[in-house]
N, C-alpha and C positions, 0 to 999 in steps of 0.2 A: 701481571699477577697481583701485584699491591696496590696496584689502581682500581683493578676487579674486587678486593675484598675491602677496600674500602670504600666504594660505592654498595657492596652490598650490608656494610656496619650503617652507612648513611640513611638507606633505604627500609631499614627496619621499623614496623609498623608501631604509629603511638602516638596517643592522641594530641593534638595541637590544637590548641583554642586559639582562634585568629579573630578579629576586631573584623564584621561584615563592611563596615563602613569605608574601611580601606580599600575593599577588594568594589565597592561600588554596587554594592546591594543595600539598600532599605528595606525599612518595610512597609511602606506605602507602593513597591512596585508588587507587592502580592497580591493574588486574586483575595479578596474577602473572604471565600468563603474556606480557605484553607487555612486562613489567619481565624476566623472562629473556631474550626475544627481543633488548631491547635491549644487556642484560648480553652473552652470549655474542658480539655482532657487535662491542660493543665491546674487548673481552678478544682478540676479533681483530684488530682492530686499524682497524675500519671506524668510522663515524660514525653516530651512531642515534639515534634521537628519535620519541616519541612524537607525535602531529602533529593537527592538524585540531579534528575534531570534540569531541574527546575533549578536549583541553584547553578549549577557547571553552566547551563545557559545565560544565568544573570551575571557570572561572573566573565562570559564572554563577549557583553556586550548584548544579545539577542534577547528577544520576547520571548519566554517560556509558553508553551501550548499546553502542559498540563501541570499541578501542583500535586507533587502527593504529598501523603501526611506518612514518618514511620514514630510507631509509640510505646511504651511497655506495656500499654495497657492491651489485654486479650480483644479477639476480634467480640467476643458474647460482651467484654465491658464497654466495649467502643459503642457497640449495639445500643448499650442503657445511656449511655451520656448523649449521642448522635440522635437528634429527632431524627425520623424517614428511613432512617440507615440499614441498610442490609447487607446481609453475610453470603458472599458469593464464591466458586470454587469448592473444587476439591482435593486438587493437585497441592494449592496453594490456598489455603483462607486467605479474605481479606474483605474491607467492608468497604462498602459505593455509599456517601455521603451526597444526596442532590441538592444541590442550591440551584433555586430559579430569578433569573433574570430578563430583560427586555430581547436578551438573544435566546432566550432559551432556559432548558436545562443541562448546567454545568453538573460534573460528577468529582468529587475530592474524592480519590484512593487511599485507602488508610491499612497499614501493614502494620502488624506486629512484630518486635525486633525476632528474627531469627535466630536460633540458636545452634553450637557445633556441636551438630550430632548425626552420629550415622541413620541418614536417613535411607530406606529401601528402595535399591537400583535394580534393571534389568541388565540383561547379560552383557548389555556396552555399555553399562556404564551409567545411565541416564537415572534422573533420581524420578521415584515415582510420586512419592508424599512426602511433604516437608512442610510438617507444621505442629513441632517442636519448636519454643520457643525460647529465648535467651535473652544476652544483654545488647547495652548497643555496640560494643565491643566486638561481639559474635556475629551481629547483623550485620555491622561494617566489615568484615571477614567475607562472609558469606554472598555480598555483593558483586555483581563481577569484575567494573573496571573501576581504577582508582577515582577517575573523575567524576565516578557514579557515586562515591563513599562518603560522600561529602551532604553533613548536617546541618542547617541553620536553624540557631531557634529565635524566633520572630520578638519575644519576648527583651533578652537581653541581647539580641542583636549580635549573634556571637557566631563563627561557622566552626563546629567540629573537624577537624580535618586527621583523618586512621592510618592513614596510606600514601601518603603525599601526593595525595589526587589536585591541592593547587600546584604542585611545583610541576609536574607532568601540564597542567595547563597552560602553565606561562611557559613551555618548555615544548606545546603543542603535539603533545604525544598520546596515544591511546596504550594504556598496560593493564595487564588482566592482573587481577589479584592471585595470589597464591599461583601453581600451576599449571600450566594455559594445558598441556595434555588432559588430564584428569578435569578440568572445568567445561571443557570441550564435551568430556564426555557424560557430565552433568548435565549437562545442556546446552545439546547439538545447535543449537539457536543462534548463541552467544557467539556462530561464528558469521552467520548473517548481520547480527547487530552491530558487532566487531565495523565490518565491512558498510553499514550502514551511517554508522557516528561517524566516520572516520570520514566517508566524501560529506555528509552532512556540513559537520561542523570545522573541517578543512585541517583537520589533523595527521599524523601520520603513524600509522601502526607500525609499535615497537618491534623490534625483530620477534622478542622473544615470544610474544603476543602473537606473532603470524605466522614465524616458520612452521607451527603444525597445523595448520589448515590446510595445506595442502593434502595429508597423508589421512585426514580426517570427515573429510564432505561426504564419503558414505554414510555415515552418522543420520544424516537431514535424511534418510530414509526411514528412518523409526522416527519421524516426528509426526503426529498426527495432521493430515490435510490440513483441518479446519483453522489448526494453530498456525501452519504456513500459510492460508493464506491472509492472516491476520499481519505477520511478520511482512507481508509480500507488501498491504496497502500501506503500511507505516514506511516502505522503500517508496514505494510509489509516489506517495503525499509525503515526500522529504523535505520537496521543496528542492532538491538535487538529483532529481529521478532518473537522468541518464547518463550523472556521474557513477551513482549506484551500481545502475546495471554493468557498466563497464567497470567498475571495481570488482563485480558479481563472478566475471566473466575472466578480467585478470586472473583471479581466485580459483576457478573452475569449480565453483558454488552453484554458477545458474543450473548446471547441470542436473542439480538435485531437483531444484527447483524449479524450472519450467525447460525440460529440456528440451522443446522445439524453438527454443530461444538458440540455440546452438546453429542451427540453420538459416535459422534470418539473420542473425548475426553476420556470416559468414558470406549472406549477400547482397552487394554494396545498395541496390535497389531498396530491401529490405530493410537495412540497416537504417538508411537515412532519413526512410517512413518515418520507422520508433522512435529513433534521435529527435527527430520537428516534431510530434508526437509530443515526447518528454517534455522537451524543452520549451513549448509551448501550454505544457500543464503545470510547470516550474514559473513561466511568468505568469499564469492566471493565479496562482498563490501569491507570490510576491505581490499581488493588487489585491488580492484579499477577494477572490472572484470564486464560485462555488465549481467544483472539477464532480466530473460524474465518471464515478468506478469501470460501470456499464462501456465507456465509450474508453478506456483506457484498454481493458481489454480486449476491446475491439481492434485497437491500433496494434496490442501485441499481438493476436493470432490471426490475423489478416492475410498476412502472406500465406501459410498453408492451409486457411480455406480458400484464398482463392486457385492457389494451385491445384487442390483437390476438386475443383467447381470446374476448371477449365477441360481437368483431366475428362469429369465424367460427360462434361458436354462433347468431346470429343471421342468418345465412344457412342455417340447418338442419343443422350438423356437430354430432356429439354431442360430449359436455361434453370426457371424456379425449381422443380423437383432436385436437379444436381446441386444447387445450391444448397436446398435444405438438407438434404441428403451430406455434404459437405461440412455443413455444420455443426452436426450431431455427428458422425465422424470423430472431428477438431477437439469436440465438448468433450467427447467420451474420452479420447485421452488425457485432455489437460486433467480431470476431477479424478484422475487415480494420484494427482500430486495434490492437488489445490481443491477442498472444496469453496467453489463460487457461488455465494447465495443463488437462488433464482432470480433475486427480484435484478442483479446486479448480469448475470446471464440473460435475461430474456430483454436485459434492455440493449444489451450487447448482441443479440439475434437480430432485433429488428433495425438495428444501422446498418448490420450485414443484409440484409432484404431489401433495403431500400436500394439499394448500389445500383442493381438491373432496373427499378422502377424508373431512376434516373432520364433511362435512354429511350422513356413515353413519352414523349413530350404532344402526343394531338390527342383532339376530341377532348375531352372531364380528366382526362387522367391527370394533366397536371395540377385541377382545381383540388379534386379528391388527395392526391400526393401531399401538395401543401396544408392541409388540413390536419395531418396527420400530427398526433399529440409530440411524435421524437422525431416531427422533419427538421427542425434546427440539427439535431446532434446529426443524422445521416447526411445534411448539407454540409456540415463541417465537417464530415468523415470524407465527402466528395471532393473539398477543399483540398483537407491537405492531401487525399490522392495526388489532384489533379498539380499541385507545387513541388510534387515529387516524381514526375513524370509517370505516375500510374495510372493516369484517368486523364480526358480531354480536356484542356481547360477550356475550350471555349462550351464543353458543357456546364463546366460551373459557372462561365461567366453569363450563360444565360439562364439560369437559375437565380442566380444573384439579384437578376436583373429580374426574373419573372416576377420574384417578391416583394418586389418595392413597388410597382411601376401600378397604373391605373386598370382599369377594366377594359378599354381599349386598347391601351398598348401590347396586353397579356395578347387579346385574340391578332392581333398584328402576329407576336408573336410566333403563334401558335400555328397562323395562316405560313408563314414562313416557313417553320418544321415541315409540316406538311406537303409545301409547294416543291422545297428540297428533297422530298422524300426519305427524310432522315429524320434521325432521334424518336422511334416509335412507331412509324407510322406500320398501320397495323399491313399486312399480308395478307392481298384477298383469300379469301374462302373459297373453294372447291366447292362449285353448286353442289347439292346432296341429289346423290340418285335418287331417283323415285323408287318406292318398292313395286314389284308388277303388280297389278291388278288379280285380287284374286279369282280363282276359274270358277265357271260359275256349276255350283252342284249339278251334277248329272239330273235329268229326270225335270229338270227347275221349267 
């Protein structure tokens, strides 16, 4: 009992100026363009800090992938100081700062400090608009986990610390601020992300943090698709994508969120698709190699189109029609949870279409096949079938082989298919009746 109340005397929130330099941050590891964002606000005369993510990551060692900027200054003054800058949101204000580089266009997110204030919830709870504004006091309150609470101002080199969000890190812990019921119901999210930081960054969520998740996941049902599936690809591209899902699934999280993950999950075939799947879009990260959305969700909903493809072939629909028929099926369920762009859907249609094309191998069909702008990604779809016992390897291996190999060796090939009577080869046609002859007009 004195132990508990003096860990929670200890635990009380208040600000702590720490020296960056100790914890292993400079400021030469900042991206530019977040270090001018803050320069120019402050040269104005506002308060500026790089915030969040981005520090908790530098102070773990890791590369940060995004910097935000949090300020006193309003998002309309951010607007006047920020060339390009624009005011996005509704839920939340906040302003997209673009700097361009030889990779592109980078984006600084710039927040205004939040303020404690009843802002307008629905009937669970969830906040609708929050964009009353405050100190950074307030904004560090209002943050969710302590390791998130955490200020650096680039300037004097100093990290803010509200929450004891560094002692939780050397301490490797995840703790919600204020809470965890009532944050929860702020924002059903927080417990996705909870569950996402946590296999990410290899920490371990505090009891008090987790025990109400469980009584909670119906929540993820008033959360709008389009924002789940924004939540979904930031699990996806974690870098730990099938630690994730297996924390998802611990949790009984997925359930909200894709729930015919419940059933591949549960079989072993299935399971170990997505697993080599994941785990193979986890080391294409770590090399710094470009992952396509399209083919990730392919590898998740795979199993029940194909089980639905097989079902309707066996009811006598031929191969393509039950396929596509299967797929739009699969679609229409997942988008009552997850809205999935098109562009990101229809690249995900056509690796599922290529599957049966596969098994053509005579005549142009496999010229025409290879030609095709997404046969790499449906080749790699065939791949890891086929290393998962769901497809024939030696049709990938001759695949593999049809693409490298010369103009000769292809029709060698091809003559083989053929001569096998396998992989394609077409099924003669049924001469067509003739129509009779018509009679000839009476009287003619």
């Amino acid at each position: 009992m004195i132990r508990k109340l003096i860990g929670k005397v200890l635990r009380r929130p208040g600000k702590r100026v720490l020296h960056a330099k100790h914890y292993g941050i400079r400021r030469d590891q900042l991206h530019s363009g977040a270090l001018k964002v803050c320069d120019r606000l402050q040269a104005a005369g506002y308060d500026a800090y790089i915030v969040g993510g981005a520090v908790r990551d530098l102070m773990l060692g890791k590369s940060p992938k995004d910097f935000d900027v949090a300020t006193s200054a309003t998002p309309e003054q951010v607007r006047h100081v920020c060339n390009r800058s624009r005011i996005i949101g509704r839920r939340f204000k906040i302003v997209h700062v673009p700097f361009y580089d030889r990779d592109g266009e980078e984006i600084i997110e710039v927040t205004t400090f939040r303020g404690a204030s009843d802002a307008p919830t629905d009937d669970a709870g969830r906040i609708l608009r929050d964009n009353v504004y405050g100190t950074i006091e307030e904004d560090a309150s209002r943050r969710d986990f302590t390791v998130n609470a955490l200020y650096y101002d680039p300037n004097r080199e100093e990290i803010l610390d509200f929450h004891h969000g560094v002692d939780d890190l050397e301490r490797r812990q995840l703790v919600m601020i204020g809470d965890p019921v009532q944050r929860y119901r702020e924002d059903p999210v927080r417990m996705l992300r909870a569950v996402r930081l946590a296999a990410k960054l290899g920490l371990t969520i505090a009891p008090g943090t987790k025990k109400p998740i469980a009584g909670l996941t119906s929540l993820l049902e008033n959360i709008p698709s389009a924002r789940l599936f924004d939540e979904t690809m930031k699990l996806l591209l974690s870098g730990k994508a099938w630690a994730c899902v297996s924390a998802l699934r611990a949790e009984g999280l997925h359930r909200s969120l894709l729930p015919i993950l419940e059933r591949q999950l549960d079989d072993p075939n299935a399971a170990t698709f997505i697993q080599r799947a994941l785990e193979n879009t986890d080391a294409r990260l770590a090399d710094d190699k470009p992952v396509s959305a399209g083919f990730l969700f392919a590898t998740l909903l795979w199993h029940d189109v194909e089980q639905l493809w097989k079902k309707k072939e066996a009811a006598g629909e031929h191969t393509m029609p039950a396929l596509v028929a299967a797929m739009n099926e699969v679609d229409d369920r997942v988008s009552k949870r997850l809205a999935i762009p098109n562009r990101y859907s229809a690249a995900m249609k056509e690796v599922w279409m290529m599957q049966p094309r596969f098994e053509q191998r005579v005549g142009q069909r496999p010229f025409r096949l290879i030609e095709q702008p997404r046969f790499r990604a449906g080749f790699d779809f065939l791949v890891l079938r086929a290393q998962c016992g769901l497809a024939d390897k030696a049709l990938a291996d001759w695949w593999q082989q049809f693409q490298y190999c010369d103009d000769a060796t292809r029709s060698a090939l091809i003559a083989n298919v053929a001569g096998s009577d396998k992989g394609g080869a077409q099924r003669k046609r049924k001469p067509r009746r003739k129509k009779p002859a018509a009679a000839p007009a009476s009287g003619a």
